[in-house]
gemmi code that builds the backbone of each chain (N, CA, C; Angstrom):
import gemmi

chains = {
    "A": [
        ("UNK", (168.777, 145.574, -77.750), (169.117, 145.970, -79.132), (168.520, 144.988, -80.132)),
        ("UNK", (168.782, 143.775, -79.909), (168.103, 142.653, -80.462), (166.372, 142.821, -81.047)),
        ("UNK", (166.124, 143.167, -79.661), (164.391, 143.128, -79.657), (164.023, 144.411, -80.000)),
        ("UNK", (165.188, 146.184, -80.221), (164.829, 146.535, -81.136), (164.781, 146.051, -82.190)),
        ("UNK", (165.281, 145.432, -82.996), (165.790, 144.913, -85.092), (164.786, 144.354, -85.036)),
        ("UNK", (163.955, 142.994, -84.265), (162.841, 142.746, -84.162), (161.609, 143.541, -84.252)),
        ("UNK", (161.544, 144.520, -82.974), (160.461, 145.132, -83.406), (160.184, 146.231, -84.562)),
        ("UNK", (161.457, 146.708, -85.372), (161.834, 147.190, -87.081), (161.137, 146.491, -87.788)),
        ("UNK", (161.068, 145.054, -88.013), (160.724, 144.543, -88.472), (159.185, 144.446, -88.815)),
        ("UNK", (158.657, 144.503, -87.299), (156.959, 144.038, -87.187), (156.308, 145.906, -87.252)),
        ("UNK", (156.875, 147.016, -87.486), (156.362, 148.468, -87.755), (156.326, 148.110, -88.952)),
        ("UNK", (156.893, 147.228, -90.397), (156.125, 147.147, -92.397), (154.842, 145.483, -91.533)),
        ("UNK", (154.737, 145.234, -90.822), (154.416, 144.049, -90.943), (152.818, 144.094, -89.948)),
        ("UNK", (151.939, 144.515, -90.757), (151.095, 144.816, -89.452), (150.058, 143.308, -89.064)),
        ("UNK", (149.997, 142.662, -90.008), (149.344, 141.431, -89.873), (149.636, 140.624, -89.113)),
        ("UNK", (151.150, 140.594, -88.398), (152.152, 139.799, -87.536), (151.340, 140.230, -86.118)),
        ("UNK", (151.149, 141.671, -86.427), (150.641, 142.310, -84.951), (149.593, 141.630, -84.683)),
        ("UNK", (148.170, 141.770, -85.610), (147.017, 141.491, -85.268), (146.781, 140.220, -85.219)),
        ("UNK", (147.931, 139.210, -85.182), (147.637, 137.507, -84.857), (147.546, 137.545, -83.382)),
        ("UNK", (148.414, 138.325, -82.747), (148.714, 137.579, -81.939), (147.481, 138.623, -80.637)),
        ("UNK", (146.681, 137.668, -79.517), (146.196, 137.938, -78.593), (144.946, 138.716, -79.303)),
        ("UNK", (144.131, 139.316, -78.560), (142.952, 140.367, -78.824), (142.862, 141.550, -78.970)),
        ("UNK", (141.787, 142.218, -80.073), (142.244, 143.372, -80.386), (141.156, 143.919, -78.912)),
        ("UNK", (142.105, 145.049, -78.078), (141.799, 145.723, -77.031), (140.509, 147.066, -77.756)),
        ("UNK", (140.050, 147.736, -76.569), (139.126, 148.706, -76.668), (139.848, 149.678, -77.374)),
        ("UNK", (138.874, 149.897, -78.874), (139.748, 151.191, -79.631), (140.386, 152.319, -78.636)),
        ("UNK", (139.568, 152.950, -77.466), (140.195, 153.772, -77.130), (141.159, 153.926, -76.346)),
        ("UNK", (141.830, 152.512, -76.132), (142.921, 152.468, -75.270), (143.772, 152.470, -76.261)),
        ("UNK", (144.184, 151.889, -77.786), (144.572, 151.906, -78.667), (144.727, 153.414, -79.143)),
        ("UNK", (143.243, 154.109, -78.829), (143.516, 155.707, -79.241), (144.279, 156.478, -78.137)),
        ("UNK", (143.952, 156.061, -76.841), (145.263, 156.375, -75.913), (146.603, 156.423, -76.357)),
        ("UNK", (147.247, 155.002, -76.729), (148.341, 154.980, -77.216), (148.833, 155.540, -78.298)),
        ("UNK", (148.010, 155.757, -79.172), (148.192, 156.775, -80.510), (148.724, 158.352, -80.211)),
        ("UNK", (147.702, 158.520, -78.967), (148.218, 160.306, -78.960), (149.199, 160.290, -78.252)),
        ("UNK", (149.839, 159.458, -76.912), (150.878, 159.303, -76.374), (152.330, 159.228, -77.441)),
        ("UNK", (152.120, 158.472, -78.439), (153.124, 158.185, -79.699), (153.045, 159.723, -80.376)),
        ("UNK", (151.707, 159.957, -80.618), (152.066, 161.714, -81.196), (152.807, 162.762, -80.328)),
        ("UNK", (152.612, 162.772, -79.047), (152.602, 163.477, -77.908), (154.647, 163.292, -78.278)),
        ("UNK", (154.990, 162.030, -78.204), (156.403, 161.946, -78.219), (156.993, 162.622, -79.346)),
        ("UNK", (156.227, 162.478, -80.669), (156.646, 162.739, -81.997), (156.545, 164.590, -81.772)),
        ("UNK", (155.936, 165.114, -81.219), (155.688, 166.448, -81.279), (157.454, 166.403, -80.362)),
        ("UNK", (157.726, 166.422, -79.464), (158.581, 166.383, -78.827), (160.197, 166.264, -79.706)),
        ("UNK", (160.036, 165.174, -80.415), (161.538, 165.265, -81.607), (161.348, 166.442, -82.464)),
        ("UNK", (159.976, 166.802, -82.779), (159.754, 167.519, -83.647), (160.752, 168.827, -83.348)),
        ("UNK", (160.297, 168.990, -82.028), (160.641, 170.194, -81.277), (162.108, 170.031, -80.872)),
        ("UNK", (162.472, 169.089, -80.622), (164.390, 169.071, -80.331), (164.503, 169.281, -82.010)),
        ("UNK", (164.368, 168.851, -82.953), (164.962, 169.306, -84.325), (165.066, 170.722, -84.661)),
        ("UNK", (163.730, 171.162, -84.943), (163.130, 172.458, -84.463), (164.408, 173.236, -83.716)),
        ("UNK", (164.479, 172.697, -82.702), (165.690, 173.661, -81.752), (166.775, 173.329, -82.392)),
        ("UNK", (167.124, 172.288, -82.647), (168.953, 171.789, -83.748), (168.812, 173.075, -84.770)),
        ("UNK", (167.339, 172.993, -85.535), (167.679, 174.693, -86.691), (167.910, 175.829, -86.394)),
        ("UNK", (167.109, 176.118, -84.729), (167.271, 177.385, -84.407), (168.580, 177.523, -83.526)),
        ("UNK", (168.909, 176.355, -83.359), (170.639, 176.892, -82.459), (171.599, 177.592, -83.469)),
        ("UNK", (171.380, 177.237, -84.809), (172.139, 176.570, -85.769), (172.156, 178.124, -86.239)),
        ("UNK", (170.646, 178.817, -86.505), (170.361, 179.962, -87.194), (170.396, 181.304, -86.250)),
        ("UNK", (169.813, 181.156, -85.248), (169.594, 182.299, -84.339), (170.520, 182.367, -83.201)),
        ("UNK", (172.233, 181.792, -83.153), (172.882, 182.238, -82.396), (174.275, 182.066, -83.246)),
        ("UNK", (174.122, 183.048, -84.441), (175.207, 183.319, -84.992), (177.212, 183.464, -84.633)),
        ("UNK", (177.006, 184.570, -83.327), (177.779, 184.682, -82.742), (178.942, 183.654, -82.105)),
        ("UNK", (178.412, 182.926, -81.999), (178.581, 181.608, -81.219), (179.865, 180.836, -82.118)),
        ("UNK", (180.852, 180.289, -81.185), (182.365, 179.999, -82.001), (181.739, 178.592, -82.660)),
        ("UNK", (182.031, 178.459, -83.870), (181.557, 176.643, -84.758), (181.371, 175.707, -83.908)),
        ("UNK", (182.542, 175.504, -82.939), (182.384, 173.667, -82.042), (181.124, 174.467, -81.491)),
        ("UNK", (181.151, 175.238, -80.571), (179.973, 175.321, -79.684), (178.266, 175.191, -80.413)),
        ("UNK", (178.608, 175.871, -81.534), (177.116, 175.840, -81.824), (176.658, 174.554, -82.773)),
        ("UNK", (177.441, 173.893, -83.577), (177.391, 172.853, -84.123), (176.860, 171.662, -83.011)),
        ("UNK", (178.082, 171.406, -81.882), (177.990, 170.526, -81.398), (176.416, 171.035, -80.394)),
        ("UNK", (175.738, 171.621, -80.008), (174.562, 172.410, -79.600), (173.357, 171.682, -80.702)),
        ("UNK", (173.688, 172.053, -81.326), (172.929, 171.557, -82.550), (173.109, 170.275, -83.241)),
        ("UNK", (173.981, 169.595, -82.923), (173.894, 168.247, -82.980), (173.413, 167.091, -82.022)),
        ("UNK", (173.440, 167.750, -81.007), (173.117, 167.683, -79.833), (171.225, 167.250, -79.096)),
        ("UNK", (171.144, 168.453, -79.919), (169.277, 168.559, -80.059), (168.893, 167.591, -80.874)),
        ("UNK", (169.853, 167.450, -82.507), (169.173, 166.865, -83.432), (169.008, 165.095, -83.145)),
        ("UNK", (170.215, 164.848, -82.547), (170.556, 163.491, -81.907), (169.147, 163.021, -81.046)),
        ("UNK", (169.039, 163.885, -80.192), (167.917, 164.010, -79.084), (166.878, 163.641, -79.978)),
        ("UNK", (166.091, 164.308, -80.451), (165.481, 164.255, -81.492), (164.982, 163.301, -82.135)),
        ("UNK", (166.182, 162.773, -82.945), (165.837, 160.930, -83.768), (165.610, 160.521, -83.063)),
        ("UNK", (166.674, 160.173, -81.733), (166.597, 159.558, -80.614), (165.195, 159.417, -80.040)),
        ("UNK", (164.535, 160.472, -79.859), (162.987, 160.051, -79.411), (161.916, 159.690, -80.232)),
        ("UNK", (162.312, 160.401, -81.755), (161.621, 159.514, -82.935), (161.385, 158.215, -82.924)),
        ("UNK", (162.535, 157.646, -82.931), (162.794, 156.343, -82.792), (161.852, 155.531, -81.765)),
        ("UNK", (162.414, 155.756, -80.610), (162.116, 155.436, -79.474), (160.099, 155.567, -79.133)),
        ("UNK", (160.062, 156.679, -79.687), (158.195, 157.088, -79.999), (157.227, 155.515, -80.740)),
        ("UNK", (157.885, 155.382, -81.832), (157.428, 154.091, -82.994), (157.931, 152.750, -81.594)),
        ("UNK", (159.078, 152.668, -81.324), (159.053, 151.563, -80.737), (158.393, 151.517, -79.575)),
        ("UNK", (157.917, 152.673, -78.717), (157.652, 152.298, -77.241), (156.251, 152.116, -78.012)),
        ("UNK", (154.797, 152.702, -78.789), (154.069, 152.634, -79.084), (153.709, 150.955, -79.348)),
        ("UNK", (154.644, 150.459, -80.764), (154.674, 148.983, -80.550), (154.472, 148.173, -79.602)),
        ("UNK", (155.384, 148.040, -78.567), (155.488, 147.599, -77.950), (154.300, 147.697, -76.653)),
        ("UNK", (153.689, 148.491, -76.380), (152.741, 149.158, -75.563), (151.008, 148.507, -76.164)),
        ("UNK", (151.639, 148.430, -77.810), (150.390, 147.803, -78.436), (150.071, 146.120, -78.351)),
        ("UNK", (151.157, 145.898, -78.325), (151.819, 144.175, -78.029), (151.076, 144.028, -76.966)),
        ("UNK", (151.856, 144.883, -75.461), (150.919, 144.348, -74.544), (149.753, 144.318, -74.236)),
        ("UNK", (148.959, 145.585, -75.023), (147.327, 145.449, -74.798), (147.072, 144.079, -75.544)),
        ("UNK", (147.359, 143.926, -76.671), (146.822, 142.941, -77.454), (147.034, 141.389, -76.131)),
        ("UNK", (148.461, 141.465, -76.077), (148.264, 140.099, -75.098), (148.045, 140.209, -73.669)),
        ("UNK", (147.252, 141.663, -73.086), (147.151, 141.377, -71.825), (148.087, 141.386, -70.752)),
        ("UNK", (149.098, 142.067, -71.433), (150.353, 141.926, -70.439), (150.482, 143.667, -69.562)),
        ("UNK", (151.334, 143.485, -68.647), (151.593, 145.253, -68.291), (152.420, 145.615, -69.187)),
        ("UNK", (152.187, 147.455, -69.298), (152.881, 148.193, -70.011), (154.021, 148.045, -69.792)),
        ("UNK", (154.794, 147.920, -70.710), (156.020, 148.443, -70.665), (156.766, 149.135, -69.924)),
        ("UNK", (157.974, 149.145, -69.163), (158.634, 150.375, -68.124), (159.461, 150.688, -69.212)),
        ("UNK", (159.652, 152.197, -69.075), (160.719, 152.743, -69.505), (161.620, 153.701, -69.017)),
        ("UNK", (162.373, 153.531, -69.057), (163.876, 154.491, -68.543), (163.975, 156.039, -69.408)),
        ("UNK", (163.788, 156.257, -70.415), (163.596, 156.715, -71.660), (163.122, 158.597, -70.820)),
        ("UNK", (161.587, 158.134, -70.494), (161.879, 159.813, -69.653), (162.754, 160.244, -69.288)),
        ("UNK", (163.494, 159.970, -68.260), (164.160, 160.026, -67.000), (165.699, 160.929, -68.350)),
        ("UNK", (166.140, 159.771, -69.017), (167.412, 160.197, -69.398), (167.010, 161.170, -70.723)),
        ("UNK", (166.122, 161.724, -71.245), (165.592, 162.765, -72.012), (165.700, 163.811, -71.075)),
        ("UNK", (164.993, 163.728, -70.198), (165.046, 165.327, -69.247), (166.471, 165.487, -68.275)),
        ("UNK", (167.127, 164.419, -68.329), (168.798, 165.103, -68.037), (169.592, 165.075, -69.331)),
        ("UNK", (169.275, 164.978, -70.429), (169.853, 165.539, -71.835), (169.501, 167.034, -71.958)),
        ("UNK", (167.966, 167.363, -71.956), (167.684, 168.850, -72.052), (168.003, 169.069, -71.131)),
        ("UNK", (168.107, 168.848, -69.692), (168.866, 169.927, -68.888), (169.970, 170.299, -69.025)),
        ("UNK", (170.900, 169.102, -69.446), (172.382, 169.424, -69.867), (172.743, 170.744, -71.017)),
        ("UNK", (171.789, 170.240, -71.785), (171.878, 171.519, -72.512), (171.602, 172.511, -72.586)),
        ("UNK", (170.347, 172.446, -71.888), (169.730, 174.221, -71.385), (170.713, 174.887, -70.405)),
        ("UNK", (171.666, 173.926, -69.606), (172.803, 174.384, -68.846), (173.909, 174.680, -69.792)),
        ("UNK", (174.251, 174.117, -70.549), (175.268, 174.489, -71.453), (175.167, 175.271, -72.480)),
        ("UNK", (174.046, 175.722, -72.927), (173.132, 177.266, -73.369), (173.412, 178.841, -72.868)),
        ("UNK", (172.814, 177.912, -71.329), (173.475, 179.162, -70.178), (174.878, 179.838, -70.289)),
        ("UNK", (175.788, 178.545, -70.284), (177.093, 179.081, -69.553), (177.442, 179.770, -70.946)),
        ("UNK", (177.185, 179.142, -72.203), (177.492, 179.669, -73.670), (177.093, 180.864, -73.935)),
        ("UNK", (176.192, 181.329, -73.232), (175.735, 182.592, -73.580), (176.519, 183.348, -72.738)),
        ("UNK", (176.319, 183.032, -71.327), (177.152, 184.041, -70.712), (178.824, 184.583, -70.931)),
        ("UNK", (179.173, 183.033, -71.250), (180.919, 182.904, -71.318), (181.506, 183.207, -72.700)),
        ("UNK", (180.946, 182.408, -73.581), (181.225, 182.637, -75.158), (180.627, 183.775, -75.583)),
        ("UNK", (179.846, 184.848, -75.417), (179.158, 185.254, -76.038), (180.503, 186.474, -76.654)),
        ("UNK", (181.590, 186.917, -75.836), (182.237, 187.462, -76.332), (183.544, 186.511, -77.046)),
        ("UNK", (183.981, 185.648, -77.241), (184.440, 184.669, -77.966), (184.259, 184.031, -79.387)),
    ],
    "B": [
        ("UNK", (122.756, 151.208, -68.515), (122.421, 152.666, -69.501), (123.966, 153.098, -69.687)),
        ("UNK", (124.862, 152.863, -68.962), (126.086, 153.543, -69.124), (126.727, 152.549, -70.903)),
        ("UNK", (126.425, 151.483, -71.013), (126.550, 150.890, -71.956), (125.772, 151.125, -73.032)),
        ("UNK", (124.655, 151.248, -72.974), (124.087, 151.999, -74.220), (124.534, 152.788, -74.750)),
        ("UNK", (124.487, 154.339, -73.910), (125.368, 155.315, -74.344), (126.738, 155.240, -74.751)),
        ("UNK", (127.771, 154.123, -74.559), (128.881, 154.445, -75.135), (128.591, 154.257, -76.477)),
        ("UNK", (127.738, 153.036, -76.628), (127.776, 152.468, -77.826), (127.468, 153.561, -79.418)),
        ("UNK", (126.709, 154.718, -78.476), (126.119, 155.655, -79.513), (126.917, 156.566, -79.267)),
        ("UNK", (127.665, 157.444, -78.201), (128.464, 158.332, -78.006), (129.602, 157.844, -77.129)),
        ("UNK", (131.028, 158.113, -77.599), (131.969, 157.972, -76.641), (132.152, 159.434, -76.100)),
        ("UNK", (132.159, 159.108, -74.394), (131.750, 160.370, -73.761), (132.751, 161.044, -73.364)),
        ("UNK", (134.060, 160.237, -73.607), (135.615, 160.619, -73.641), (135.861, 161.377, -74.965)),
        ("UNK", (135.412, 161.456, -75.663), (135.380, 161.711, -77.228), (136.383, 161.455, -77.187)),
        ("UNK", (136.815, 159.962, -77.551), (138.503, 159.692, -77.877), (138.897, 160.417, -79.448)),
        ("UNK", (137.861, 160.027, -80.673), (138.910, 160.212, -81.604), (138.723, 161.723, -81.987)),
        ("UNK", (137.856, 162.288, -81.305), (138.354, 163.704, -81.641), (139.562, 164.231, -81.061)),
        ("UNK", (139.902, 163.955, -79.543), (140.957, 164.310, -79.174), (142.301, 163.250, -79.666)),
        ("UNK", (142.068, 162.322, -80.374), (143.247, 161.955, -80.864), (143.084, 162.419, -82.968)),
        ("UNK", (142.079, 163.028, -83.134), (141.946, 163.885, -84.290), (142.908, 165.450, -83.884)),
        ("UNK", (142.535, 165.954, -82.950), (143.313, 167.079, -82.702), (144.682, 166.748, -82.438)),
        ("UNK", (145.538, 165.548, -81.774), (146.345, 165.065, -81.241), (147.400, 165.570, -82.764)),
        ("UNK", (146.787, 164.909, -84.036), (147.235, 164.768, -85.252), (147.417, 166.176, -85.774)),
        ("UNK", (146.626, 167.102, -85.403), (146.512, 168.277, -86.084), (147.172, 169.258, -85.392)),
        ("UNK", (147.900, 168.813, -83.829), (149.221, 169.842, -82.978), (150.117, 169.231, -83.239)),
        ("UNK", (150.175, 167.990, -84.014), (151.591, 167.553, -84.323), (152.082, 167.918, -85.641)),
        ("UNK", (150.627, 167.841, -86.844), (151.033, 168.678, -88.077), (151.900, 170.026, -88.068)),
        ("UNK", (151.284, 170.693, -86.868), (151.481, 171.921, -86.543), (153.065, 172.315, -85.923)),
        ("UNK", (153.313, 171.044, -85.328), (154.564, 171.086, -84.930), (155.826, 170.825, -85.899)),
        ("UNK", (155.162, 169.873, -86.914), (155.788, 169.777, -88.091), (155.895, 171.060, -88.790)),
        ("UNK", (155.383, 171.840, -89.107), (155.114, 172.959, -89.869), (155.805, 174.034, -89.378)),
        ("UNK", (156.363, 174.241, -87.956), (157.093, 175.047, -87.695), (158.639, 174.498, -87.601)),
        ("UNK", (158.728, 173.234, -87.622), (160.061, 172.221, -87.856), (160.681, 172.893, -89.108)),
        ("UNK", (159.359, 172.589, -90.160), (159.664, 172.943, -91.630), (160.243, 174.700, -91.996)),
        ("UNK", (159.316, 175.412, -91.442), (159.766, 176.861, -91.731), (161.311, 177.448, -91.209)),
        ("UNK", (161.812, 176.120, -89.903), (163.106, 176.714, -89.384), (163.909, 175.747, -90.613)),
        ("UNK", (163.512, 174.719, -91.048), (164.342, 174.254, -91.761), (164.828, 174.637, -93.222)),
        ("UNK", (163.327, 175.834, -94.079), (163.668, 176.568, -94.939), (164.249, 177.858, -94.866)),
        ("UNK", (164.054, 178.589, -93.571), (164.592, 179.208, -93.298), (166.125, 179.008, -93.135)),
        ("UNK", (166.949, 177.986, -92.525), (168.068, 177.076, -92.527), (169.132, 177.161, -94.159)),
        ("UNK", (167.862, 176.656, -94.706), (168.218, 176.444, -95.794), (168.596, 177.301, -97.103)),
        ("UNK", (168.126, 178.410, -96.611), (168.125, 179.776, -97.209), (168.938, 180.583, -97.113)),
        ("UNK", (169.605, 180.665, -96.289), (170.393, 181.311, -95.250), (171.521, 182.079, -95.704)),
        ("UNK", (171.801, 183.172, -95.954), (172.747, 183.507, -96.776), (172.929, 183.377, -98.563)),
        ("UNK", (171.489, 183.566, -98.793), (171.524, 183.390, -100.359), (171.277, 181.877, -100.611)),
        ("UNK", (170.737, 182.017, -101.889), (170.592, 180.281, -102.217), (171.403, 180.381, -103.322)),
        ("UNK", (171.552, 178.765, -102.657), (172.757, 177.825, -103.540), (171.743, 176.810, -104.295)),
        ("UNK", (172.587, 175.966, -104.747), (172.391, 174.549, -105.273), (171.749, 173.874, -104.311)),
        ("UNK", (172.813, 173.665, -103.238), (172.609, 172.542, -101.974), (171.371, 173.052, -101.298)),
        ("UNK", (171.532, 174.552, -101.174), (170.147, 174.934, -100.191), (168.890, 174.824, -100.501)),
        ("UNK", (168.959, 175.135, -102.150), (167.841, 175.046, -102.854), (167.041, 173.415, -102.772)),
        ("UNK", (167.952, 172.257, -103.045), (167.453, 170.725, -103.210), (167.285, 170.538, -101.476)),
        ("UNK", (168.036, 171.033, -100.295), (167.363, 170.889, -98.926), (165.924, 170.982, -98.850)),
        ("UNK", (165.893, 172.861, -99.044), (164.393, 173.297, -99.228), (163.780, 172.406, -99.419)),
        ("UNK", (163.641, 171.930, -100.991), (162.764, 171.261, -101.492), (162.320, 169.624, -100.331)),
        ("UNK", (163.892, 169.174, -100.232), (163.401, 168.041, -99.562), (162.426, 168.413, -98.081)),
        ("UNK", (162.776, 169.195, -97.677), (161.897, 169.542, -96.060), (160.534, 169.918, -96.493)),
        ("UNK", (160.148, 170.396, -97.828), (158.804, 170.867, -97.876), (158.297, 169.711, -98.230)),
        ("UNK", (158.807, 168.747, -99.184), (158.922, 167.275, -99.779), (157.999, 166.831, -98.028)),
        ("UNK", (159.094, 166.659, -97.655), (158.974, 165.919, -96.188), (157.601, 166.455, -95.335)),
        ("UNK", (157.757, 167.973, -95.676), (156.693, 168.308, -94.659), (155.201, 167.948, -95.386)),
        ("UNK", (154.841, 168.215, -96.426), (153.786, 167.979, -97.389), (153.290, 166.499, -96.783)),
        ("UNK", (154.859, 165.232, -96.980), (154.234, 164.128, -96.725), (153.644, 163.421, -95.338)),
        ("UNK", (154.059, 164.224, -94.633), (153.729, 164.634, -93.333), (151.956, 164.906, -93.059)),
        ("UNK", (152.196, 166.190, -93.476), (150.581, 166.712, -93.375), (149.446, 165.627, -94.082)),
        ("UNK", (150.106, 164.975, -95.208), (148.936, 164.003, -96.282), (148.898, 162.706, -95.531)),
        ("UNK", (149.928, 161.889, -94.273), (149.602, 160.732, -93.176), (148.890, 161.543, -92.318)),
        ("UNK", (149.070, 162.742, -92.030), (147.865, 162.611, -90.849), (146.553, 163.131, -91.455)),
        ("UNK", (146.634, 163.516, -92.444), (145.201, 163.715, -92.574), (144.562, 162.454, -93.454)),
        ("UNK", (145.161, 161.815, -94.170), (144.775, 159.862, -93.572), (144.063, 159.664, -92.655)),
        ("UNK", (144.780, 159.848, -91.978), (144.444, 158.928, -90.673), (143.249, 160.228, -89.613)),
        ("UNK", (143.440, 160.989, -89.946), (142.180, 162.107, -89.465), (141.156, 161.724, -90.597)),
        ("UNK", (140.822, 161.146, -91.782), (140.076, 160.774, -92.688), (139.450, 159.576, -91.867)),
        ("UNK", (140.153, 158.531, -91.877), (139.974, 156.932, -90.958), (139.494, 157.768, -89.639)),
        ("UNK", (139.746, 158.421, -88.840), (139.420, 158.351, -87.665), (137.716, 159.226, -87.354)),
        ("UNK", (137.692, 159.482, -88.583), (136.230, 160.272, -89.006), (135.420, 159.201, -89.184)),
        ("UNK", (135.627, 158.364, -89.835), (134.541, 157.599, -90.789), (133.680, 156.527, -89.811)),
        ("UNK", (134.449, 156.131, -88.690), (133.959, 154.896, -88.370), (133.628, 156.105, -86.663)),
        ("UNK", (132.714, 155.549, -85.963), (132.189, 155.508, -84.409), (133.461, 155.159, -83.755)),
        ("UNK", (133.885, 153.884, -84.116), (135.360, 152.766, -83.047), (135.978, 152.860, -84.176)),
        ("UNK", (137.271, 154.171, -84.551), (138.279, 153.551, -85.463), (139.222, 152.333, -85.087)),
        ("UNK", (139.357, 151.953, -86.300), (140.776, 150.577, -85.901), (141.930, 151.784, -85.641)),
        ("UNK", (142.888, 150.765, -84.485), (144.230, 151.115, -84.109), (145.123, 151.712, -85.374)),
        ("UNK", (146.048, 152.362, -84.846), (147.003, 152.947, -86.110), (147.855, 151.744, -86.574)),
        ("UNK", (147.525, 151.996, -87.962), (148.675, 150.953, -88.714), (150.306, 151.200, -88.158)),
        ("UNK", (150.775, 150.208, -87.774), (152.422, 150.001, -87.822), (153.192, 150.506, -88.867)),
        ("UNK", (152.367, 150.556, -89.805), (153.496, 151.241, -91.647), (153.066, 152.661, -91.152)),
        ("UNK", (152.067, 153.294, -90.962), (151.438, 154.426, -91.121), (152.716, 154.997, -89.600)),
        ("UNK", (152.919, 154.225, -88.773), (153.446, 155.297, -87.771), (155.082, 154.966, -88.181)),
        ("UNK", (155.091, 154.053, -88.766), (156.811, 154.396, -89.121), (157.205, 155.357, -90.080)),
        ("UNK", (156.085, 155.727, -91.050), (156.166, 156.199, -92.300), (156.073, 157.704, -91.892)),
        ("UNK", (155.021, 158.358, -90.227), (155.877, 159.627, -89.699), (156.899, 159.621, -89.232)),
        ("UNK", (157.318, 158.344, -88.879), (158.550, 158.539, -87.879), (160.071, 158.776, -88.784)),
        ("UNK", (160.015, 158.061, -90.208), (160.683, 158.043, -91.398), (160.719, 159.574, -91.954)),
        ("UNK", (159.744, 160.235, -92.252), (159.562, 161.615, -91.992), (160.322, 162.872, -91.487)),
        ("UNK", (159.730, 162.329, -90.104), (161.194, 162.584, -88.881), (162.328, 162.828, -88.839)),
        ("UNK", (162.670, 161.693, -89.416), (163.601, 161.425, -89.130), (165.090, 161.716, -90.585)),
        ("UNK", (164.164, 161.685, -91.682), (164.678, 162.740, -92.940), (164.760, 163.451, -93.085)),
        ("UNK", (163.874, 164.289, -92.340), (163.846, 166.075, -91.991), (165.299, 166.587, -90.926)),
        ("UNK", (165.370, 165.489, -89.400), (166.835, 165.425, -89.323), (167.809, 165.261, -89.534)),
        ("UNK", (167.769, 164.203, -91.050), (169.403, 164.122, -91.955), (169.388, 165.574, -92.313)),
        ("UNK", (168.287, 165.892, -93.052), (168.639, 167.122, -93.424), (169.025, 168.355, -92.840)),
        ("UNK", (168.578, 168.010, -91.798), (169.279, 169.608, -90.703), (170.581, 168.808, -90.097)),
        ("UNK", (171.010, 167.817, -90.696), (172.372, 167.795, -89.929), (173.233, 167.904, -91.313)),
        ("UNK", (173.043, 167.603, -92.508), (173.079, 168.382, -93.492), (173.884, 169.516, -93.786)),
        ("UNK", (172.570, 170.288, -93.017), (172.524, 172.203, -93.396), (173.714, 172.713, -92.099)),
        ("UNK", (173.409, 171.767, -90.927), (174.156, 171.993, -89.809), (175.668, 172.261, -89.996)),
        ("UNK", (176.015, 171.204, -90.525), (177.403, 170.467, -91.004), (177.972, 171.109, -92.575)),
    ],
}
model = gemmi.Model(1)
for chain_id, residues in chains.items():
    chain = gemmi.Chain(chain_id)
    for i, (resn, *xyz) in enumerate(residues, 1):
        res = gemmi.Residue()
        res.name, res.seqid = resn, gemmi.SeqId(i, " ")
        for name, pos in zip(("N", "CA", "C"), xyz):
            atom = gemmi.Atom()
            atom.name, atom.element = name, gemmi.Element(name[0])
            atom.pos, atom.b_iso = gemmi.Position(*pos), 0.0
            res.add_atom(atom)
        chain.add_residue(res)
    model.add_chain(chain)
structure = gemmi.Structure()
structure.add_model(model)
structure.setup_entities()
């Protein structure tokens, strides 16, 4: 958590970045760029789904579809976020030569959307007359 | 010879495919935006729905004008420089205003 507020800090501060170690081959740098878009398309798309839970399953009793849709939108920032910082950080290590970064971050994204594409399911089937 | 040639052509064509990279994410933005005016619309306009609207198109506009920045920069030079740190917080800020606002419209 720490060394997120830190790395908040050094995303207004780009001069901090380019002190430290060597600037790597643009296109590994352009690697990391579309990987950071690649994520950003991804929140885009859990938000995206927070509007359409929100709009296109009317029927649906308030807790269920709210919390559905809060659900996505959470997801969402959540990988926003996480997009800017893993990028940083990924840039850090080219610059100093270090290995990439591991992250956990996949893993618990694709048992969030499953949870919910399961809880979609049962909502449609179970609530739909409710 | 394999070094010559990069120097005049990158044979990966990195920044075109990280030029297009920018222009499926605009795109992804842009359909973010239409569920979010659509959202916002929803039953007649109000006050509140009306200043949403505005902010998501607000948002989406500023959206489309960083990446085509940076699709500008990634034109000009053979080896563009790396993405600025302000420039990727400033989509991610974006982002991430477009989700106050659908929790907002949600709520």
């Amino acid at each position: 958590m720490i060394e997120f507020v830190q790395n908040v800090r050094l995303w207004f501060a780009p001069e901090q970045v380019r002190e430290e170690g060597s600037t790597p081959d643009y296109r590994f740098s352009l690697a990391n760029e579309r990987t950071f878009l690649a994520w950003m398309r991804t929140a885009l798309a859990l938000i995206g789904g927070g509007f359409a839970v929100d709009q296109f399953l009317p029927d649906l009793r308030w807790g269920w579809r709210v919390g559905l849709a809060l659900a996505l939108l959470g997801a969402g920032v959540l990988c926003s976020l996480r997009a800017v910082n893993h990028w940083m950080r990924c840039e850090r290590a080219m610059r100093r030569g270090e290995d990439l970064p591991a992250s956990r971050f996949p893993a618990l994204l694709g048992v969030v959307v499953a949870v919910v594409a399961v809880a979609m399911v049962v909502v449609v089937l179970v609530g739909w007359e409710g | 010879m394999s070094g010559e040639a990069l120097s005049v052509r990158d044979p990966g064509l990195q920044p075109e495919r990280t030029r297009l990279a920018w222009r499926r994410t605009t795109l992804a933005s842009t359909v973010t935006a239409v569920l979010a005016v659509k959202a916002a619309l929803h039953g007649g306009p109000s006050a509140f729905g009306i200043v949403a609207c505005a902010l998501c198109c607000g948002l989406w506009l500023a959206f489309l004008l960083l990446a085509h920045e940076r699709i500008r920069a990634l034109a000009a030079t053979a080896s563009p420089a790396p993405l600025a740190p302000r420039h990727a917080a400033s989509v991610v800020l974006c982002t991430l205003a477009t989700a106050a606002c659908a929790l907002a419209l949600v709520i």
